[in-house]
C-alpha positions as a Markdown table, in Angstrom:
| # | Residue | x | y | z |
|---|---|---|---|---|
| 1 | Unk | 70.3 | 87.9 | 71.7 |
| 2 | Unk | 73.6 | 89.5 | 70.7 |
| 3 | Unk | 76.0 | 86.9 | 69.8 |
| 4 | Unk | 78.9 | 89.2 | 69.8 |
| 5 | Unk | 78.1 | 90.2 | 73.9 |
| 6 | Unk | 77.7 | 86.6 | 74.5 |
| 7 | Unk | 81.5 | 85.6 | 73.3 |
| 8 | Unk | 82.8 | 88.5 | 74.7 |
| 9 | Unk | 81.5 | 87.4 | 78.5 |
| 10 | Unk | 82.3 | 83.8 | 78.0 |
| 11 | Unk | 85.3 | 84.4 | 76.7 |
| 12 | Unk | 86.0 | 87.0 | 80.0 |
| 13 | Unk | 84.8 | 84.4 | 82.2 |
| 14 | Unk | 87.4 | 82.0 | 80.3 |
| 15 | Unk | 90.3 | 84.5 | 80.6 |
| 16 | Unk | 89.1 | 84.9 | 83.9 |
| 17 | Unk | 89.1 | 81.6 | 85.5 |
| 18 | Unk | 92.6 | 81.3 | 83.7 |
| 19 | Unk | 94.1 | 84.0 | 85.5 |
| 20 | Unk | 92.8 | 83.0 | 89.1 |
| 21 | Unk | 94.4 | 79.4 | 88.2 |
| 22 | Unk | 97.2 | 81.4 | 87.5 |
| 23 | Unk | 97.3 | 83.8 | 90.6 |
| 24 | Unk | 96.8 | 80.5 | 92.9 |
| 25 | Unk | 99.8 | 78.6 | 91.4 |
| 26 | Unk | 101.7 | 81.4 | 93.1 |
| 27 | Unk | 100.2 | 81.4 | 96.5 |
| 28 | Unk | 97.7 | 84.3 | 95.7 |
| 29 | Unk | 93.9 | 83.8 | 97.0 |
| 30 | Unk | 91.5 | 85.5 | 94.1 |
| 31 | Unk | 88.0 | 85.9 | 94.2 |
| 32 | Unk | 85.6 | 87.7 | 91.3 |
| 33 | Unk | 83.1 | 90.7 | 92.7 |
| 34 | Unk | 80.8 | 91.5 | 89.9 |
| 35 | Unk | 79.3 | 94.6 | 91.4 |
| 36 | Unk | 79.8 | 97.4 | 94.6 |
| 37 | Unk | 77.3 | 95.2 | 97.0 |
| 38 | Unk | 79.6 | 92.3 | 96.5 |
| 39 | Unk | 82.5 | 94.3 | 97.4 |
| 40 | Unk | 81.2 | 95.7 | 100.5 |
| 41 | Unk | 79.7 | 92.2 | 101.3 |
| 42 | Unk | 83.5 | 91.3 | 101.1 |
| 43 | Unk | 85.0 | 93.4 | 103.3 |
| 44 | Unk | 81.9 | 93.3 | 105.8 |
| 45 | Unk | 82.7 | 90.0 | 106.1 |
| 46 | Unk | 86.4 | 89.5 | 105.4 |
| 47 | Unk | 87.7 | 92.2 | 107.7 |
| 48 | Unk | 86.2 | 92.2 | 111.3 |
| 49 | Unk | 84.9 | 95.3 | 113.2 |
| 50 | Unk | 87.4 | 97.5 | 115.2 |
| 51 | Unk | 90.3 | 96.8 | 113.2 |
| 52 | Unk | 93.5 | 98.8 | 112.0 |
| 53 | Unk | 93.7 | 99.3 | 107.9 |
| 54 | Unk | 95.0 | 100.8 | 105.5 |
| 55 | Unk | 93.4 | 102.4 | 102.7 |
| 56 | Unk | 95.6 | 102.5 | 99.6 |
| 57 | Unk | 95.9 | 104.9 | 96.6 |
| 58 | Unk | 92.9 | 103.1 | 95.0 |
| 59 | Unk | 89.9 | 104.8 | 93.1 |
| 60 | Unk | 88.2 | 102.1 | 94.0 |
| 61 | Unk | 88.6 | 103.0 | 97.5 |
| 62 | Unk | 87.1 | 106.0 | 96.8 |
| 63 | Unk | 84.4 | 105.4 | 94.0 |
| 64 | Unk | 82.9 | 102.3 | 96.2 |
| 65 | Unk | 83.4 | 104.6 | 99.4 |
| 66 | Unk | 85.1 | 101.6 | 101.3 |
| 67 | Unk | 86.5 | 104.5 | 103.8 |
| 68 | Unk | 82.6 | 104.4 | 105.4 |
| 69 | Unk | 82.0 | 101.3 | 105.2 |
| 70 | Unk | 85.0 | 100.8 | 107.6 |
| 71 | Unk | 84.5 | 103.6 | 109.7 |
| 72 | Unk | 80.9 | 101.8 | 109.9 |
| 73 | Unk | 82.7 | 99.3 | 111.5 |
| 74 | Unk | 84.4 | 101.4 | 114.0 |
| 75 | Unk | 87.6 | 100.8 | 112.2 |
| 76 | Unk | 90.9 | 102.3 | 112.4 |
| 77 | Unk | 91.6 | 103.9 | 109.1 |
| 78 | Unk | 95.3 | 105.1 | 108.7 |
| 79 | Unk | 95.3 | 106.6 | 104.9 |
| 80 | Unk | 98.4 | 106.7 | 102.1 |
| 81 | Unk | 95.6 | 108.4 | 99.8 |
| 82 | Unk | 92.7 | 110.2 | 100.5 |
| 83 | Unk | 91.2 | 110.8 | 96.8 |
| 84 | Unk | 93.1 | 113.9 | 96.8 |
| 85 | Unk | 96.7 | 114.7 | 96.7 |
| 86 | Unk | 97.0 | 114.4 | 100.3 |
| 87 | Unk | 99.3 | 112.0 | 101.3 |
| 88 | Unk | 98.8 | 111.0 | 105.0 |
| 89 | Unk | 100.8 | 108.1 | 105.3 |
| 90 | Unk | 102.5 | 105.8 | 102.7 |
| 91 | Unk | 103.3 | 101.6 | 103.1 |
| 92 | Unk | 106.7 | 102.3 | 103.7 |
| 93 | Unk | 106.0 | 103.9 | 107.4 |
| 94 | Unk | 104.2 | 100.6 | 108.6 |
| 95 | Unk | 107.3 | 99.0 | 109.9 |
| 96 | Unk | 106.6 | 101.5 | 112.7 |
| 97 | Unk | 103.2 | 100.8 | 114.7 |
| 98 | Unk | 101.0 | 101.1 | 114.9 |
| 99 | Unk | 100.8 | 98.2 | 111.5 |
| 100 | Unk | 97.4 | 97.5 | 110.3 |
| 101 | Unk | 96.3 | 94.0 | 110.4 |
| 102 | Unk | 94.4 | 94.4 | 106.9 |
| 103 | Unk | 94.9 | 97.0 | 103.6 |
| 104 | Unk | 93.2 | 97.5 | 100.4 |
| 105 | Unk | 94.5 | 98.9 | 97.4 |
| 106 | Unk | 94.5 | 98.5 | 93.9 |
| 107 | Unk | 96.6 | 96.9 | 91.4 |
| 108 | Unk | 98.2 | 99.2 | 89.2 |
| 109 | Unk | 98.8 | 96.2 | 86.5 |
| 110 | Unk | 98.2 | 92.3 | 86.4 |
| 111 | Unk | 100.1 | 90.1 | 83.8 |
| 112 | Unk | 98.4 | 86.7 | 82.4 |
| 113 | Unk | 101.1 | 85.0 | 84.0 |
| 114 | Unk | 100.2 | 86.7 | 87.3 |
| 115 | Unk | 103.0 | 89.2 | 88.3 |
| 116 | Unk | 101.4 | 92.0 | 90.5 |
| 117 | Unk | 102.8 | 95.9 | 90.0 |
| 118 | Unk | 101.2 | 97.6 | 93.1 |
| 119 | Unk | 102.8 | 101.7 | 93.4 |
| 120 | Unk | 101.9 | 101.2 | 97.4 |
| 121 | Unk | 104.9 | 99.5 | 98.5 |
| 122 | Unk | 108.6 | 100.9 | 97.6 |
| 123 | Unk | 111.0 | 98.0 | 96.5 |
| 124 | Unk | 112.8 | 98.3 | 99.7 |
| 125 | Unk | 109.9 | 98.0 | 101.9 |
| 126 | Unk | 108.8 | 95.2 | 99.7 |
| 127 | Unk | 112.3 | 93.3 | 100.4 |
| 128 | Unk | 112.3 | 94.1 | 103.8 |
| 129 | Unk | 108.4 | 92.4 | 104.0 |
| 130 | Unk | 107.0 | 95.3 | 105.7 |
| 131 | Unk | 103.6 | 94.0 | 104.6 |
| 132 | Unk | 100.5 | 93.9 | 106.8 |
| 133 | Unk | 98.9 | 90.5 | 108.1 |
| 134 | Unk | 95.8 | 90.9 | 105.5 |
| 135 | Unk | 96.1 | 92.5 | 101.4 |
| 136 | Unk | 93.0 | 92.7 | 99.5 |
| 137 | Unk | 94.3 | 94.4 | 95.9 |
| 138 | Unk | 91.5 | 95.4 | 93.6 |
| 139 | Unk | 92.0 | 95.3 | 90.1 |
| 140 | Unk | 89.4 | 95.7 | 87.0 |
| 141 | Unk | 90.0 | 94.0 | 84.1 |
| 142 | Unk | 91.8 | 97.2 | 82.1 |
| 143 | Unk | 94.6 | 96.1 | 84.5 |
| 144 | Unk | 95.5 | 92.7 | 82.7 |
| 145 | Unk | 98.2 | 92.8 | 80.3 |
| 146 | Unk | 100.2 | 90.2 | 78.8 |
| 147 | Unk | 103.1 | 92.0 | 79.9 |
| 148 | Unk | 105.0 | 94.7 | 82.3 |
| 149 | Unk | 106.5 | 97.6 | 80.6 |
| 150 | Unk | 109.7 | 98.2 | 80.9 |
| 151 | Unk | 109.2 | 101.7 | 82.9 |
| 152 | Unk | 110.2 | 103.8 | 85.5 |
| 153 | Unk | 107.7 | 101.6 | 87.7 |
| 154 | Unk | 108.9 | 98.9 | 87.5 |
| 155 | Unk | 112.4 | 100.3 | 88.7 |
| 156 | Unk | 111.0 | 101.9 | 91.6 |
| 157 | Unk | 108.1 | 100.0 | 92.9 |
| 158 | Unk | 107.8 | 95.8 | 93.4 |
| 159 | Unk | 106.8 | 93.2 | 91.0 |
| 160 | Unk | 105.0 | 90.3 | 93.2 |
| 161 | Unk | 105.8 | 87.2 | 91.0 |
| 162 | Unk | 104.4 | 85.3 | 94.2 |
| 163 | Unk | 102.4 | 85.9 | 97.3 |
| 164 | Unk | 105.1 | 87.4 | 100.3 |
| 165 | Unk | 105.4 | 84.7 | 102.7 |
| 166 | Unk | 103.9 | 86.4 | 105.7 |
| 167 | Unk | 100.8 | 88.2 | 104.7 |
| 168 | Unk | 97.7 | 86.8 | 103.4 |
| 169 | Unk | 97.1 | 88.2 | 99.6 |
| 170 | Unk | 93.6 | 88.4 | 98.0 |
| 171 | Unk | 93.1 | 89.5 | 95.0 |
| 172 | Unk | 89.8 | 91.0 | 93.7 |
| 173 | Unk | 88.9 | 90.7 | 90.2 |
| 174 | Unk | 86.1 | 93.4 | 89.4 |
| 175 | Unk | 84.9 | 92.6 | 86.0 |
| 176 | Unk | 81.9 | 95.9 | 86.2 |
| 177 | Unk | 84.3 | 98.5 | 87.5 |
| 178 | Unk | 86.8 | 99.8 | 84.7 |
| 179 | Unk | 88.6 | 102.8 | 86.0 |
């Protein structure tokens, strides 16, 4: 028994449960997947067949093919990212239908005192809550930081310090995937 693995996961599962209090003080749902089938089990049973979504600029998208899992379901998948460079369609063009009713993306970075940067949304479209009825936001735990930095991104792109009054907001805490 490695005494140095065990302290490391009961400390994460510590820091863990601290952020989700956190994240639900603002109005943010959370819930911990620990591996790809209980992501897919997620959004088999979170998001219902023959829905419109969006699919964010998210590895994770890509890495856990989410994109087949909904096409499984005979959903309507409108893209901002396809794991290229291919832009297809970003979050700001959602004010225009058709609007998805659910979209996942990742979380670009995650404070301890739960402020969300996600690069999907533009400030504007942010302030103007063009948001979709459903957000599930991925983030592994190399996303949590104590802090924002004061960059370019967080000029350009929206800091949720609470959940947007009208869309539901999950987010996804993947302790296996580090990206």
């Amino acid at each position: 028994m490695n005494t140095n693995t065990d302290k490391v996961t009961v400390y994460d599962k510590i820091a863990i449960q601290q952020l989700q209090d956190v994240l639900k003080e603002k109005g943010f749902q959370s819930i911990v997947l620990n591996s790809e089938k209980e992501v897919k089990d997620f959004i088999n049973k979170n998001i219902p067949d023959e829905h419109l979504v969006g699919l964010g600029d998210s590895i994770t998208n890509c890495r856990l093919n989410i994109r087949n899992i909904l096409a499984s379901k005979g959903s309507k998948i409108f893209y901002s990212w396809n794991g290229s460079e291919n832009y297809n369609r970003s979050m700001d063009t959602f004010e225009r239908p058709p609007r998805p009713d659910y979209y996942l993306s990742r979380i670009n970075a995650l404070t301890t005192d739960g402020d969300i940067l996600m690069k999907d949304y533009s400030r504007q479209a942010a302030s103007e809550g063009l948001f979709p009825k459903h957000i599930f936001a991925f983030a592994g735990l190399n996303r949590v930081t104590e802090k924002l930095k004061d960059n370019e991104s967080i000029k350009k792109y929206p800091v949720f310090s609470e959940k947007p009054a009208d869309a539901e907001f999950t987010v996804a805490l993947l302790p296996f995937l580090t990206y």
